[in-house]
N, C-alpha and C positions, 0 to 999 in steps of 0.2 A: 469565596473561591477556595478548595481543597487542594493541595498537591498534595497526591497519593505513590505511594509506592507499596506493592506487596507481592507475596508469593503466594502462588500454588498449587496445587497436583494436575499436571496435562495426561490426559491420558492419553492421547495423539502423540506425547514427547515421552513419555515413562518417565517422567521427573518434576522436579519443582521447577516452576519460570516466575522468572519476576518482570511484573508489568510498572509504568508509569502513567500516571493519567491528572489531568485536570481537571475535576469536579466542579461546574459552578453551582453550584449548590446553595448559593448567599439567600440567608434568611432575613428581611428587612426588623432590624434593632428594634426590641418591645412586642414581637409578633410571634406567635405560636406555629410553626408554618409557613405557609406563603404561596404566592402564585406560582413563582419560576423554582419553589423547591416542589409542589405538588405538579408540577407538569413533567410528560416524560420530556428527556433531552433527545435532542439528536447528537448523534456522534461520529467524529473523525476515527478512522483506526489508522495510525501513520508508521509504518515502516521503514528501521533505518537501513543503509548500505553494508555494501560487506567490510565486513571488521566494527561491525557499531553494534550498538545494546540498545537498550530499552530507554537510556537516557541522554540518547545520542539530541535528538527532537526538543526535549524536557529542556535541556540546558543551552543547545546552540539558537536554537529557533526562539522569535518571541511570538511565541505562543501563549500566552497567560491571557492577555488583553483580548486576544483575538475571542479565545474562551468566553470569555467574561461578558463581551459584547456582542455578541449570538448565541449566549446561553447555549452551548458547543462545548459539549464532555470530548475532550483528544486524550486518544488513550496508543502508546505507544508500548512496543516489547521488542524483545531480545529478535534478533535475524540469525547470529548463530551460524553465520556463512552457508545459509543453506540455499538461496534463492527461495525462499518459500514453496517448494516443490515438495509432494510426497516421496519419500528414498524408499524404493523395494527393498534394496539392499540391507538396511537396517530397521527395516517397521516402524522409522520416524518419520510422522506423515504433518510435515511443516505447512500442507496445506489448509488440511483437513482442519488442521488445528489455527490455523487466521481466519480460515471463510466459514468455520462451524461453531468449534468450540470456546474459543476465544469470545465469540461475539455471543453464542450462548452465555456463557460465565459472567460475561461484565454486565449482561443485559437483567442478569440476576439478581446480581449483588449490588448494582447501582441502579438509578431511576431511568432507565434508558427505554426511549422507544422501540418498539418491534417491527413498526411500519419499517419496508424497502426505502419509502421515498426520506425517511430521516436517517440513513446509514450509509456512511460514506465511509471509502479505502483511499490511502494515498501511499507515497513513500517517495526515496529518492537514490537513485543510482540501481544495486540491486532490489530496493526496498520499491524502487519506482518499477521495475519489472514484478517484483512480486504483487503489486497490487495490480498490475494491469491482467496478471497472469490469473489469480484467484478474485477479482470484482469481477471477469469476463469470465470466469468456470460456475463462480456465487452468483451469477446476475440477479439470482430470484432476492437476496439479503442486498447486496450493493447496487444502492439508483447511480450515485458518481463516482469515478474515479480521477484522484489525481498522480501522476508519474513525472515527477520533475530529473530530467539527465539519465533518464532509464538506462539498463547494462541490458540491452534486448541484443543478444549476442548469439542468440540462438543460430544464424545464418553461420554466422564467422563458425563456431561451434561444429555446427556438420561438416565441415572441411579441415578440420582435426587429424592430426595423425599422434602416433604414441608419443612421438621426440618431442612434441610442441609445447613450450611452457609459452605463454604469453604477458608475462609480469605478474598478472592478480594471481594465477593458480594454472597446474598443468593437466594434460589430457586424464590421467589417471581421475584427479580430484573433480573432474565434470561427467564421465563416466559413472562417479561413485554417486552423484547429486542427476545426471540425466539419462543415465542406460547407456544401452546404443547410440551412438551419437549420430551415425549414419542414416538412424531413423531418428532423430530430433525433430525436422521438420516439422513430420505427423504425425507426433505422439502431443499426448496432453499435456505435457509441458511448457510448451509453445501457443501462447498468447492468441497467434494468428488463428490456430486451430479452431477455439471456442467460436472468435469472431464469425467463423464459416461453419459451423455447428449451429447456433443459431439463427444464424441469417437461412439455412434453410429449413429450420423447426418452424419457422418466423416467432421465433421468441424476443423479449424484448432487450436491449442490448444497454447497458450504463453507459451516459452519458461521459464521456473523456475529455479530461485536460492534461494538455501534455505542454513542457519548456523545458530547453534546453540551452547550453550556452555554443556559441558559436563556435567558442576555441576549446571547447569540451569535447577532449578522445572518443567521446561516445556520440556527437555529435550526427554523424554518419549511418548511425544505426539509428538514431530516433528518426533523421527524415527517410530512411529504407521503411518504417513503421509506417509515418506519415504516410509514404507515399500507396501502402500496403491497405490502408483503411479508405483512401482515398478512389485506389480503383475497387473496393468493395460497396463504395459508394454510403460510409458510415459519416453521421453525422460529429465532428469533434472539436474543440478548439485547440491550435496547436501558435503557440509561439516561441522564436528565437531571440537571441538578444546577446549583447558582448559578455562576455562571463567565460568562467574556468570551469569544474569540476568544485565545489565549494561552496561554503556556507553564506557566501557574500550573496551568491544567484539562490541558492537554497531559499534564504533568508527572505529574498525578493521576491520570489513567487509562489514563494508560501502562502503570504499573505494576500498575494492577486487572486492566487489558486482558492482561499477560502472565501473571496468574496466572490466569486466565479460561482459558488455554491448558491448564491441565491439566497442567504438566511435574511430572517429580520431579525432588524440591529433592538436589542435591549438600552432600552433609557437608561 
């Protein structure tokens, strides 16, 4: 097993970003090689919340074992407060660069599969929106998504006015990350969009796991989601449960959410 940490040149970011990832990479003692070092992996890409980095996942999450036991490269990166959204405004295309670049880059540099059906998105809070938002724009790269306490605020969002700070961040700051907000709805930013983009292409749509905590502020906004995919008539797994906003529920459905995925378990 590797834990990696490194930088480097985004061009979707015009700068350096530094990513973290878990390599299982374990080469059996006395051997040249190996099975599970000569196979490609499959990989998680997990996205933290806003005000988190690239080692927000790395250190709170037990993520090593999970790794290690589905031969499961998790590679995590900076969120940068952006919502994972491309900004017109600044030429920083935070999308572009999770659902393209990013997953090019690591697919290079490490042993990673190219198959759809071995790449997977998750995250939690904003990072839980950002993977719902870019694994449904990515469908063709992302087969699952997971979005644990997602900030799908996009509704709250278009009934904005200038005076409105809301705790996390004010009208200005969501303008600068989603335009018009009055046009939020149906613009590409919004999750729901894609969903109805390819239901009528009949393209094919990644599979969703979504949880949320009960007494979690955002609470409200995943079952508005739920209940949104529900009369679109999309297949998903969705569960609640007692919990906060926090590492305790994070932590616990982390680990449901990657066996959710379906991997086989390595000896």
């Amino acid at each position: 097993m590797a834990y990696i940490q490194i930088n480097f040149y985004s061009n979707q970011l015009r700068r350096n970003v530094p990513i973290s990832a878990f390599i299982p990479n374990d080469i059996p003692e006395g051997q040249c090689g190996g099975k599970d070092n000569d196979e490609p992996m499959k990989t998680l890409y997990l996205l933290p919340g806003f005000a988190g980095n690239h080692q927000d996942w790395i250190l709170n999450a037990c993520l090593q074992n999970m790794s290690s036991r589905f031969h499961l490269a998790i590679i995590s990166l900076n969120g940068e407060n952006s919502f994972y959204v491309d900004r017109e405004a600044t030429g920083y295309a935070y999308g572009k660069y999770v659902g393209e670049e990013l997953v090019d880059y690591t697919r290079r540099l490490f042993n990673l599969s190219c198959k759809r059906e071995d790449t997977f998105i998750g995250g939690f809070s904003m990072g839980g929106f950002g993977a719902l938002r870019n694994g449904l724009k990515y469908n063709q790269t992302f087969s699952k998504i997971i979005a644990l306490s997602s900030a799908l605020i996009i509704h709250e969002m278009s009934e904005m006015t200038p005076d409105v700070d809301n705790g996390i961040a004010n009208y200005e700051y969501y303008t600068s990350l989603f335009g018009d907000l009055s046009k939020v709805i149906e613009s590409d930013k919004n999750p729901e969009t894609f969903v109805l983009k390819h239901q009528k292409e009949g393209n094919e749509l990644p599979e969703i796991y979504m949880a949320c905590g009960t007494e979690d502020f955002l609470i409200e906004h995943n079952r508005a989601f739920k209940n949104f995919l529900q009369e679109q008539q999309v297949t998903f797994t969705y569960t609640e449960d007692s919990g906060v906003h926090d590492w305790n529920f994070w932590n616990t459905y982390i680990e449901k959410a990657i066996n959710w995925l379906n991997l086989e378990e390595r000896s």
